[in-house]
N, CA, C and O atoms as CSV, one atom per row, in Angstrom:
chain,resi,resn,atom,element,x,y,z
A,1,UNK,N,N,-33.569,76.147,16.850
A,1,UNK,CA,C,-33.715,74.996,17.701
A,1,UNK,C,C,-35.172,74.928,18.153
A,1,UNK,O,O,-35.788,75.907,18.573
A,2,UNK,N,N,-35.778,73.453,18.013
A,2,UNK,CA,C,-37.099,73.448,18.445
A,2,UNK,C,C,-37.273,73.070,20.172
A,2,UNK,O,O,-36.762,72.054,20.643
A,3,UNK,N,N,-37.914,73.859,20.845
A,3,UNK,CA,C,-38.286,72.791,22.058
A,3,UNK,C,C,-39.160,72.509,22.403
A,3,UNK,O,O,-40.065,73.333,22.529
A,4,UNK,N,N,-39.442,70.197,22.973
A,4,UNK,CA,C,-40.547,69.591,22.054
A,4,UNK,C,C,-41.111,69.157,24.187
A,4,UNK,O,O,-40.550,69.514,25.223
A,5,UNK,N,N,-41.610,68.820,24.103
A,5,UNK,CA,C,-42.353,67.785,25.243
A,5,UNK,C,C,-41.398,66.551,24.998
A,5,UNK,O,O,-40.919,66.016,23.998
A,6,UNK,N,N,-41.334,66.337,26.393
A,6,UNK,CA,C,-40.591,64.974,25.970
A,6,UNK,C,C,-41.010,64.155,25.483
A,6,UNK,O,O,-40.080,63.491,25.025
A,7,UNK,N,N,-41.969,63.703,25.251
A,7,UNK,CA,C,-42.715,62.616,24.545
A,7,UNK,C,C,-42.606,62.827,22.634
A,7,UNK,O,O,-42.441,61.976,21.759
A,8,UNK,N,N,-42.772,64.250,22.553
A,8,UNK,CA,C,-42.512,64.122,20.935
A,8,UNK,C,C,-41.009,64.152,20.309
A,8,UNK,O,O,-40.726,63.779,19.171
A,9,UNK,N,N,-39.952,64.753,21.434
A,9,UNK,CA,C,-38.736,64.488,21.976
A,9,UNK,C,C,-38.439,63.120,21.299
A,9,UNK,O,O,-37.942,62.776,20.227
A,10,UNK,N,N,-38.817,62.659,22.093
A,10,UNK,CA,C,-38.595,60.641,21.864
A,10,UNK,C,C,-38.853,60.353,20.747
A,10,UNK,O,O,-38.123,59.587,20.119
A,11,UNK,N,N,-39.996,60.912,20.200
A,11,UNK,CA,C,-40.710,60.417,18.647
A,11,UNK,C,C,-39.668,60.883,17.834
A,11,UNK,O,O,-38.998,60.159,17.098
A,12,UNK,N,N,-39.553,61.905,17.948
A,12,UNK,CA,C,-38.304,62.768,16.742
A,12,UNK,C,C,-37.212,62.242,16.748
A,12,UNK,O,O,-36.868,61.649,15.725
A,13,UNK,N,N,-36.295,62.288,17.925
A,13,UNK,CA,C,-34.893,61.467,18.406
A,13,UNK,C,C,-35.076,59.929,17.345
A,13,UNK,O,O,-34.263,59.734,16.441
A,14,UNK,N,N,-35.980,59.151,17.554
A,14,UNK,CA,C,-36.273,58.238,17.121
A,14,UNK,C,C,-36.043,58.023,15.504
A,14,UNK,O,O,-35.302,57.243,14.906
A,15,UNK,N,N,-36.960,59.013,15.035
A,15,UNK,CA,C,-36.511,59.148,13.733
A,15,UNK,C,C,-35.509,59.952,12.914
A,15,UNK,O,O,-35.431,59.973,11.686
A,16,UNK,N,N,-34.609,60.738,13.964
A,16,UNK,CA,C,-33.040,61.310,13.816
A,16,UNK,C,C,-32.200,60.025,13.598
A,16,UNK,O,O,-31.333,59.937,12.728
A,17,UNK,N,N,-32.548,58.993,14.502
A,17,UNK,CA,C,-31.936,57.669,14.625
A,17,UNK,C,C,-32.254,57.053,12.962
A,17,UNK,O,O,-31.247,56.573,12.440
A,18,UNK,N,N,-33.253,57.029,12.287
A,18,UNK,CA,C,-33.372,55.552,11.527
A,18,UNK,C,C,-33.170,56.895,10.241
A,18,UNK,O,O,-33.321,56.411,9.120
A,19,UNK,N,N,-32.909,58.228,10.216
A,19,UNK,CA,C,-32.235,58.746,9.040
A,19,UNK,C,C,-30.982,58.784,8.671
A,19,UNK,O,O,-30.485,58.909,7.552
A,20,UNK,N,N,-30.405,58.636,9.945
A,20,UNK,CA,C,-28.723,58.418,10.121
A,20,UNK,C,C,-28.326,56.961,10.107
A,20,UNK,O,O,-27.193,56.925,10.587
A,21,UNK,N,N,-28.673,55.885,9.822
A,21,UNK,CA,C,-28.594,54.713,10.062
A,21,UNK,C,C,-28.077,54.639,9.104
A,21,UNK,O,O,-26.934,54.754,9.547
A,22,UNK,N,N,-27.906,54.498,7.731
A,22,UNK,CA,C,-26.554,54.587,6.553
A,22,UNK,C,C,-25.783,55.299,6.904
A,22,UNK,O,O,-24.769,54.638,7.127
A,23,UNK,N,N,-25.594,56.461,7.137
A,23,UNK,CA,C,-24.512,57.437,7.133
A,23,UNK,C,C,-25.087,58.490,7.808
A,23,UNK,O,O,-26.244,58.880,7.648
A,24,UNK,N,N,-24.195,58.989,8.634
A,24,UNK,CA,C,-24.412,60.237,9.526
A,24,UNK,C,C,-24.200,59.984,10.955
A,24,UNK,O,O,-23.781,58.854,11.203
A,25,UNK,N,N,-24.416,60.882,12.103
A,25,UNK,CA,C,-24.539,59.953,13.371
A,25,UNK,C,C,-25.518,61.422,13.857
A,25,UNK,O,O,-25.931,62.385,13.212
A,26,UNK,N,N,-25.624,61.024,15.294
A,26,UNK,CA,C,-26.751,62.195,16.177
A,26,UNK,C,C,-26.209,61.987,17.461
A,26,UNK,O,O,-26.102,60.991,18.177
A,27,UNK,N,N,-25.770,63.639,17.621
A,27,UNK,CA,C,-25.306,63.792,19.035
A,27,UNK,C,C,-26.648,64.316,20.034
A,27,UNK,O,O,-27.655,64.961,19.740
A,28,UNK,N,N,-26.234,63.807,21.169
A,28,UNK,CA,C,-27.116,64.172,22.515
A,28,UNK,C,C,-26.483,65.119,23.832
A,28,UNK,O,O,-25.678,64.562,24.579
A,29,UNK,N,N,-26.686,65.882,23.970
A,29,UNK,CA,C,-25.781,66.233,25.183
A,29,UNK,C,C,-26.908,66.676,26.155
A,29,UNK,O,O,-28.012,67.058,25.767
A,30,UNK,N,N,-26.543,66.592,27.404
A,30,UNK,CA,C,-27.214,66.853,28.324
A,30,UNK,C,C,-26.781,68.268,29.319
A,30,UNK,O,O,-25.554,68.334,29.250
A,31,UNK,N,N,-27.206,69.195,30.040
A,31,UNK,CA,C,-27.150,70.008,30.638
A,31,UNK,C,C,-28.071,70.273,32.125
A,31,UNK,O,O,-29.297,70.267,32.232
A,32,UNK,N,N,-27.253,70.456,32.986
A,32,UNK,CA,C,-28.263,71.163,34.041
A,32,UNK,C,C,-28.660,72.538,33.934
A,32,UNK,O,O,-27.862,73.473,33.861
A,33,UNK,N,N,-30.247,72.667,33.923
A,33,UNK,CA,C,-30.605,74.120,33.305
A,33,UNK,C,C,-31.611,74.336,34.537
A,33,UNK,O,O,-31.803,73.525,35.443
A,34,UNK,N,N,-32.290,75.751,34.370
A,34,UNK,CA,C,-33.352,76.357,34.872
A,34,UNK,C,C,-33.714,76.790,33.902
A,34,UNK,O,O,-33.006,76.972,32.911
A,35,UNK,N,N,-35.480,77.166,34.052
A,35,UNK,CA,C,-36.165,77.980,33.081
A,35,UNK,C,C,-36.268,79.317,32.925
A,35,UNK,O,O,-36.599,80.079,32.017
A,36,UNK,N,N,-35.702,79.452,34.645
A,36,UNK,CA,C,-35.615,80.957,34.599
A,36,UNK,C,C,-34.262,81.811,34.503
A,36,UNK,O,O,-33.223,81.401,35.021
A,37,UNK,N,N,-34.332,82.905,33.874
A,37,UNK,CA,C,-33.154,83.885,34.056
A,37,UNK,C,C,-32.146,84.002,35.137
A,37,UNK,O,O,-32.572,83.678,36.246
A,38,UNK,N,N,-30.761,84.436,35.070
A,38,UNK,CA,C,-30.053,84.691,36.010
A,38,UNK,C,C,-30.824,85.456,37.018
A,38,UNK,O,O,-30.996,85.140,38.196
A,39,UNK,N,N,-31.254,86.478,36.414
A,39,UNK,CA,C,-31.753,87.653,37.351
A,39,UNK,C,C,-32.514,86.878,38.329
A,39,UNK,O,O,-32.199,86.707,39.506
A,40,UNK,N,N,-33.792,86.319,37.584
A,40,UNK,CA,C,-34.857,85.827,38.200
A,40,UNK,C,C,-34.883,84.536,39.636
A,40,UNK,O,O,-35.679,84.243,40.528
A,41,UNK,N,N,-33.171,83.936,39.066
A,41,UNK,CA,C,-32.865,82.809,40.205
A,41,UNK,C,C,-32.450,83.808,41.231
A,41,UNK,O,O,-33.030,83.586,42.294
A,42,UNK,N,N,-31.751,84.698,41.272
A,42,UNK,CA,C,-30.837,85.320,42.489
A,42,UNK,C,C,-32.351,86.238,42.940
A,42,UNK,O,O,-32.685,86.039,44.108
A,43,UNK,N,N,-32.906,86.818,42.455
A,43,UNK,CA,C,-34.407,87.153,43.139
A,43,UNK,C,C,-35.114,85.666,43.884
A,43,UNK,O,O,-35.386,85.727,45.083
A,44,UNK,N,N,-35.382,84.392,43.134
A,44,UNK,CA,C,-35.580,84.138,44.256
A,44,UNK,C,C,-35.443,83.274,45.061
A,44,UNK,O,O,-36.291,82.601,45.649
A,45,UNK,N,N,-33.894,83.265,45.133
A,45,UNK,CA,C,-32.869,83.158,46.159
A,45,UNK,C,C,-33.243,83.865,47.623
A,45,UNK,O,O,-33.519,83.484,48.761
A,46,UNK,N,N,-33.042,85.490,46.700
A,46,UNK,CA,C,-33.378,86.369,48.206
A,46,UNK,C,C,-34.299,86.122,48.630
A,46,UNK,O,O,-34.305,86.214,49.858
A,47,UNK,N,N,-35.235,85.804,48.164
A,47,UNK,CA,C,-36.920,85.929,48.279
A,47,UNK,C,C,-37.329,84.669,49.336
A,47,UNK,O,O,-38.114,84.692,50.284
A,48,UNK,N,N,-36.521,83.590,48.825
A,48,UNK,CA,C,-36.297,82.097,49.765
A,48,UNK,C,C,-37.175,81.163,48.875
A,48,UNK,O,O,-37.724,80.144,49.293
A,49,UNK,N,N,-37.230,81.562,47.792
A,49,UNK,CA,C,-38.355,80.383,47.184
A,49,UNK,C,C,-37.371,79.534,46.478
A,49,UNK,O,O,-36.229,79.924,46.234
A,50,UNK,N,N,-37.882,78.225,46.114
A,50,UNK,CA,C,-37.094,76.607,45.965
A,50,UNK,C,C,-36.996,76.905,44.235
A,50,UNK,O,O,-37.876,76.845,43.377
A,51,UNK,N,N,-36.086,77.118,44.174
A,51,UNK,CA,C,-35.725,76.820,42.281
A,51,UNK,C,C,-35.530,75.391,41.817
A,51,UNK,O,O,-34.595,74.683,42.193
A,52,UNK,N,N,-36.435,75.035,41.012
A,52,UNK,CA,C,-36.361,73.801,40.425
A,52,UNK,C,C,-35.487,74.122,39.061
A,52,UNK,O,O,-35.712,74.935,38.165
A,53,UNK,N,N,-34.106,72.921,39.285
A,53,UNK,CA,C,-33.359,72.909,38.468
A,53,UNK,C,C,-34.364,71.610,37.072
A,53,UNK,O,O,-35.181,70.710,37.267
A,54,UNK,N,N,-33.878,72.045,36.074
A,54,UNK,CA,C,-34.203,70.856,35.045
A,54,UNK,C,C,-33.225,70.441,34.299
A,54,UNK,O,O,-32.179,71.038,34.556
A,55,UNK,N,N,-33.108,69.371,33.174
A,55,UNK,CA,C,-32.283,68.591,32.942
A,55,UNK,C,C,-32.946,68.963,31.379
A,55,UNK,O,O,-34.073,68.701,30.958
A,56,UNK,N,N,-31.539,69.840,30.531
A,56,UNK,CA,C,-31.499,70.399,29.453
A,56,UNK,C,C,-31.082,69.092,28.444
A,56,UNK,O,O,-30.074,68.446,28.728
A,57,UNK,N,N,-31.868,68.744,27.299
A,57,UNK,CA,C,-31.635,67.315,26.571
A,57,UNK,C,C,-31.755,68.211,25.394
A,57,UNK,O,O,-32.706,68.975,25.227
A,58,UNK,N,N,-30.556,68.061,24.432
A,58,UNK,CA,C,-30.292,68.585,23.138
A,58,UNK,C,C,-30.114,67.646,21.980
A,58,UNK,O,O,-29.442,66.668,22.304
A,59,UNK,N,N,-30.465,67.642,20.870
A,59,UNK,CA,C,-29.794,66.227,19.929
A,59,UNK,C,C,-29.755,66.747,18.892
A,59,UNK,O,O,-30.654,67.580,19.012
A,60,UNK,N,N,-29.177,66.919,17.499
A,60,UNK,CA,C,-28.414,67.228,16.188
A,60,UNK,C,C,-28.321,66.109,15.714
A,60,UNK,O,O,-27.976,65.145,16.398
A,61,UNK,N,N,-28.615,66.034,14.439
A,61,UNK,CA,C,-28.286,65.222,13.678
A,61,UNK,C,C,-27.232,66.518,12.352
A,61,UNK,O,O,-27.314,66.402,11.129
A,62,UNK,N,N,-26.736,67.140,12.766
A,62,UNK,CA,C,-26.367,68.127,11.971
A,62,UNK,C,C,-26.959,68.994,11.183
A,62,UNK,O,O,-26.476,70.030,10.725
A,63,UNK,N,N,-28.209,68.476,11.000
A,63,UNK,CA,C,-29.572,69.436,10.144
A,63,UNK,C,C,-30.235,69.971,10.865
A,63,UNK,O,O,-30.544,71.163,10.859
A,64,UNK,N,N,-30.588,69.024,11.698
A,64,UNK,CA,C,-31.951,69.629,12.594
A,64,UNK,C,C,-31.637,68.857,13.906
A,64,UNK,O,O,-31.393,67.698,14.239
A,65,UNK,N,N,-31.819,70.604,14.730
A,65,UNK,CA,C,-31.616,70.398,16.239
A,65,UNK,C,C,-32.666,70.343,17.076
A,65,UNK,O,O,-33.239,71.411,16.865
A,66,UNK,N,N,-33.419,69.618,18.093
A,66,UNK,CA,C,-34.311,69.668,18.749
A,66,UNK,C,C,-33.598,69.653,20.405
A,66,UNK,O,O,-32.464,69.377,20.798
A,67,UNK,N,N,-34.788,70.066,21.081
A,67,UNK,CA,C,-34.159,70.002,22.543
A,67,UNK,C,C,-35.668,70.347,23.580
A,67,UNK,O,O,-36.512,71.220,23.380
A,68,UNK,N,N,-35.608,69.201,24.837
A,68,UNK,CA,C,-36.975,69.342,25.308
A,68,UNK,C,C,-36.156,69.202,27.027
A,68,UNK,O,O,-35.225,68.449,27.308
A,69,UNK,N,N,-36.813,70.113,27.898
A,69,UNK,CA,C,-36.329,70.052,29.207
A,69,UNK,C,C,-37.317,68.981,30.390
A,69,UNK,O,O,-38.498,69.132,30.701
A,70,UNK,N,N,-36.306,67.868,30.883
A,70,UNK,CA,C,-37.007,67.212,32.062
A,70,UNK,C,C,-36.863,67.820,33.248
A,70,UNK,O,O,-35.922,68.453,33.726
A,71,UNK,N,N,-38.468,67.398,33.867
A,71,UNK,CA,C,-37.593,67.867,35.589
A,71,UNK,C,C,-37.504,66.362,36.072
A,71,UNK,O,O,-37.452,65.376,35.337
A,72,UNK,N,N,-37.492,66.394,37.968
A,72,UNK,CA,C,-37.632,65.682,38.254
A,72,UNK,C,C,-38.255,64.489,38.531
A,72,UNK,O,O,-37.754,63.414,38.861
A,73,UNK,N,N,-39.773,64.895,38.307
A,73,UNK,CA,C,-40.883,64.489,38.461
A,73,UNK,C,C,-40.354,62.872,37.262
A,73,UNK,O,O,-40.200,61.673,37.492
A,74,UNK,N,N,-40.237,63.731,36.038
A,74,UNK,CA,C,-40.697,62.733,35.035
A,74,UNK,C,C,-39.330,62.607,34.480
A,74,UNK,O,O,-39.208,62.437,33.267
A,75,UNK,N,N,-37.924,62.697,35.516
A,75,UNK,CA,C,-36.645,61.730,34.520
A,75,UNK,C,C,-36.627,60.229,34.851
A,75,UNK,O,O,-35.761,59.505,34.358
A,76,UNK,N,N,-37.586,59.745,35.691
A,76,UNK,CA,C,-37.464,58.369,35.536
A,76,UNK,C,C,-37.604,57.568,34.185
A,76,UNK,O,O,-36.860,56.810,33.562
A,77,UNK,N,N,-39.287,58.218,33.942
A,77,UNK,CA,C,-39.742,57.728,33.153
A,77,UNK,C,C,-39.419,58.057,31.413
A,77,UNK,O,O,-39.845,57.464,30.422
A,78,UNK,N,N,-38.543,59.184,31.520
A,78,UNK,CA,C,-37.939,58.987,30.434
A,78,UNK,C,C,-36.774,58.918,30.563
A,78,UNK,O,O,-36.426,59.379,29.476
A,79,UNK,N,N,-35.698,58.640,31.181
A,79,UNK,CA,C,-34.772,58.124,31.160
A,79,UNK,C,C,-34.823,56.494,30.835
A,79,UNK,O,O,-33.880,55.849,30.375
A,80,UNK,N,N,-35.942,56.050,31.128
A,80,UNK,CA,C,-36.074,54.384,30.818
A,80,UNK,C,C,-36.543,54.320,29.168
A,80,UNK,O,O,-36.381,53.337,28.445
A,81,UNK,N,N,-37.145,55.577,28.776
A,81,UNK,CA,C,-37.461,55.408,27.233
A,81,UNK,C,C,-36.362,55.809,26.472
A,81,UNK,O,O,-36.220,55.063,25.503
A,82,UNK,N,N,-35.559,56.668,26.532
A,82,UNK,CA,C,-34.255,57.218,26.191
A,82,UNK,C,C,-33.422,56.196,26.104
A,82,UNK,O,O,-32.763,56.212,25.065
A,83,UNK,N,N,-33.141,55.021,27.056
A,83,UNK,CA,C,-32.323,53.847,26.981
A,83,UNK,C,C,-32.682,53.194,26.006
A,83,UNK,O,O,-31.971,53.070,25.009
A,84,UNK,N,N,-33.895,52.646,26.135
A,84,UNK,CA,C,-34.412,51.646,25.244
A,84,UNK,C,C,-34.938,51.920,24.010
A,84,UNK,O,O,-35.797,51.186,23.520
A,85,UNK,N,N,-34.321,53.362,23.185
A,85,UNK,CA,C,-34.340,54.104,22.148
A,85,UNK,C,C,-32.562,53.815,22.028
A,85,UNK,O,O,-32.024,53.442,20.986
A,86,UNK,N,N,-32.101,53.982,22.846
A,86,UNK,CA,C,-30.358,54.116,22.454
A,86,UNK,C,C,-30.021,52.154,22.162
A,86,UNK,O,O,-29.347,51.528,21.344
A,87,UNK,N,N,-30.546,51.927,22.850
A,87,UNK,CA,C,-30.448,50.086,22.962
A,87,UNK,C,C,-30.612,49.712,21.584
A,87,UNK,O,O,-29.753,49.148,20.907
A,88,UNK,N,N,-32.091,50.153,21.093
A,88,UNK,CA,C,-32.426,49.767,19.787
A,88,UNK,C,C,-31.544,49.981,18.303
A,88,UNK,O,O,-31.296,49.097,17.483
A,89,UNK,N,N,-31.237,51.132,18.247
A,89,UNK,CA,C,-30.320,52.197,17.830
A,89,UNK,C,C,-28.983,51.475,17.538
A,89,UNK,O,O,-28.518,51.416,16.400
A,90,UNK,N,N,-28.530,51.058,18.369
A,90,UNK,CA,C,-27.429,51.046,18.552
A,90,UNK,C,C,-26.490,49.458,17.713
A,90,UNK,O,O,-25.522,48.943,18.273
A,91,UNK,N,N,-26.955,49.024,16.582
A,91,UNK,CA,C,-26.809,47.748,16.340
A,91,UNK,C,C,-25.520,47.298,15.395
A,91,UNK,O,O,-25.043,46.178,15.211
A,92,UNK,N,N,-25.098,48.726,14.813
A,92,UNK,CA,C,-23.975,48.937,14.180
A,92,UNK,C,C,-22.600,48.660,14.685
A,92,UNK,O,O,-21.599,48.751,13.974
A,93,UNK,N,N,-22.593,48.305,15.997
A,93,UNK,CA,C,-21.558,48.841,17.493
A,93,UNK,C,C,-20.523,47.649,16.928
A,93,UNK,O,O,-21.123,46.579,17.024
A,94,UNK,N,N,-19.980,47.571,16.705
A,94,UNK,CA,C,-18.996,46.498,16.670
A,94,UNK,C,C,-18.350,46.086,18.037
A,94,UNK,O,O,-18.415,47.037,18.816
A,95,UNK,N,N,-17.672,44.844,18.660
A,95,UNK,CA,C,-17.532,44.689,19.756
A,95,UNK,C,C,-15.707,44.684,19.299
A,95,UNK,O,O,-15.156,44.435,18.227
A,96,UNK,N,N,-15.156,45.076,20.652
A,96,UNK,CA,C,-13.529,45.452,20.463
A,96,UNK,C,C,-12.984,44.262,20.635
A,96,UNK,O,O,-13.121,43.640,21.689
A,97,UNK,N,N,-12.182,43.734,19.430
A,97,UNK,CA,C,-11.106,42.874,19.829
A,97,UNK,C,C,-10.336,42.559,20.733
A,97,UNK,O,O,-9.365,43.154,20.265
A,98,UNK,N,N,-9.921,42.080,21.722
A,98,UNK,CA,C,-9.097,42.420,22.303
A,98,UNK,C,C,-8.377,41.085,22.501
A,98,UNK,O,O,-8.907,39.975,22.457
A,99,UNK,N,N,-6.750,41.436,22.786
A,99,UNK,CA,C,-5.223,40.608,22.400
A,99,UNK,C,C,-5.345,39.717,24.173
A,99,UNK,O,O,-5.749,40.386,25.124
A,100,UNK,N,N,-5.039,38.570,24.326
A,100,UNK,CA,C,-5.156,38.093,25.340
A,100,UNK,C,C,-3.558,38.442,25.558
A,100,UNK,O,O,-2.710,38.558,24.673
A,101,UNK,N,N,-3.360,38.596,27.173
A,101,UNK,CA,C,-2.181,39.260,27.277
A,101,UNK,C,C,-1.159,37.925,27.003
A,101,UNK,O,O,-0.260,37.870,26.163
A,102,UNK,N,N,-1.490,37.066,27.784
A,102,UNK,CA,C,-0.535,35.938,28.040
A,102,UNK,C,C,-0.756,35.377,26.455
A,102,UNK,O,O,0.391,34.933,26.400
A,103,UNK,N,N,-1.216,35.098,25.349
A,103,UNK,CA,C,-0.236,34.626,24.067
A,103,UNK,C,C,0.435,35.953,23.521
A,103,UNK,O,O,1.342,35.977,22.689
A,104,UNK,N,N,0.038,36.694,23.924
A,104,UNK,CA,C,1.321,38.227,23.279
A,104,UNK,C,C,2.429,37.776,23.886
A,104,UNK,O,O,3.523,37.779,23.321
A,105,UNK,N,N,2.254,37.371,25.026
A,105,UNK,CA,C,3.645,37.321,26.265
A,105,UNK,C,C,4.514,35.851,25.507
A,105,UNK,O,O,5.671,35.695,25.113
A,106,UNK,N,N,3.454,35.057,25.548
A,106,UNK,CA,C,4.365,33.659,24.790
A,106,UNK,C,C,4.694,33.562,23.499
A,106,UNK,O,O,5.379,32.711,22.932
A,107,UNK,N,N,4.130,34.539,23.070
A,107,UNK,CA,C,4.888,34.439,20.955
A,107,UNK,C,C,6.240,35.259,21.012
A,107,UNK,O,O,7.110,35.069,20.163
A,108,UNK,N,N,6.401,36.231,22.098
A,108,UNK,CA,C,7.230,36.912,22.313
A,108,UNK,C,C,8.587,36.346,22.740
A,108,UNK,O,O,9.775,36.519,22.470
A,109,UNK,N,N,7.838,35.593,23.531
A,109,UNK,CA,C,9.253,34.072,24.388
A,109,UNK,C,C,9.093,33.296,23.140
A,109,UNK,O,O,10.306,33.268,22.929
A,110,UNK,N,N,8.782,32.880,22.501
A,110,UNK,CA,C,9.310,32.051,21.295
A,110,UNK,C,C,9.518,32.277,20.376
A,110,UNK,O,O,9.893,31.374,19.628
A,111,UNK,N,N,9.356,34.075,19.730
A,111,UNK,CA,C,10.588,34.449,18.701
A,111,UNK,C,C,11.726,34.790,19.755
A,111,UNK,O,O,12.898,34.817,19.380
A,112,UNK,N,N,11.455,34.994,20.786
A,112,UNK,CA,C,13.312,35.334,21.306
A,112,UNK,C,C,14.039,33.832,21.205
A,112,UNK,O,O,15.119,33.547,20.689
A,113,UNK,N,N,13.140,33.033,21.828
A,113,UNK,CA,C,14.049,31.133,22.146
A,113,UNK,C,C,14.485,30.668,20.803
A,113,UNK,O,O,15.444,29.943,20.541
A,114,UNK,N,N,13.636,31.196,20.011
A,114,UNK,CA,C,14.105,30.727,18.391
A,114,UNK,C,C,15.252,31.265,17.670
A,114,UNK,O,O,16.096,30.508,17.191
A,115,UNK,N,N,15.330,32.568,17.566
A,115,UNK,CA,C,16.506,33.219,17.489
A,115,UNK,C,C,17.666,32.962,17.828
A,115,UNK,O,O,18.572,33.073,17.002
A,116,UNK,N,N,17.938,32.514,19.268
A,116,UNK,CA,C,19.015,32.057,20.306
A,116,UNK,C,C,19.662,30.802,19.357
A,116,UNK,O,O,20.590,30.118,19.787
């Protein structure tokens, strides 16, 4: 597993996206992480110093895994590039059919009335 800066993060993700675009897909999962060790958080815990948690970003395309950690500072600003990477991406999506309830309800009353 590589881990990138978020910025080359984005570049790569990007082109995980337009290799899978015939066939394949690319998972993302997210995690709350630290950089440091168990040991090292409960030291300094005792110690009283502020542990900055970060935000663990993983993605697979089944070949190749990359993964780059945000903190706080800078998940705005890539959380707004991350969208508008998934937005783009995303064009295959088909939209869901869906049955309006009330003519299900009335074809239903008029094979029963017909029958009768």
């Amino acid at each position: 597993m590589v881990r990138l800066q978020p910025d080359p993060f984005l570049n790569e993700l990007t082109s995980m996206f337009e290799r899978t675009t015939e066939k394949g897909s690319v998972w993302v999962t997210l995690k709350h992480s630290s950089d440091k060790s168990k040991v090292a958080r409960n030291k300094m815990k005792k110690s009283g110093e502020k542990i900055e948690f970060r935000c663990l970003i993983r993605a697979t395309d089944g070949k190749k895994t990359i993964s780059t950690m945000v903190g706080a500072k800078d998940h705005q600003r890539f959380q707004a590039s991350y969208a508008t990477i998934l937005k783009a991406r995303m064009t295959a999506l088909k939209k869901r059919e869906r049955k309006d309830k009330r003519k299900a309800v009335d074809s239903v009353k008029k094979q029963g009335a017909s029958k009768k």
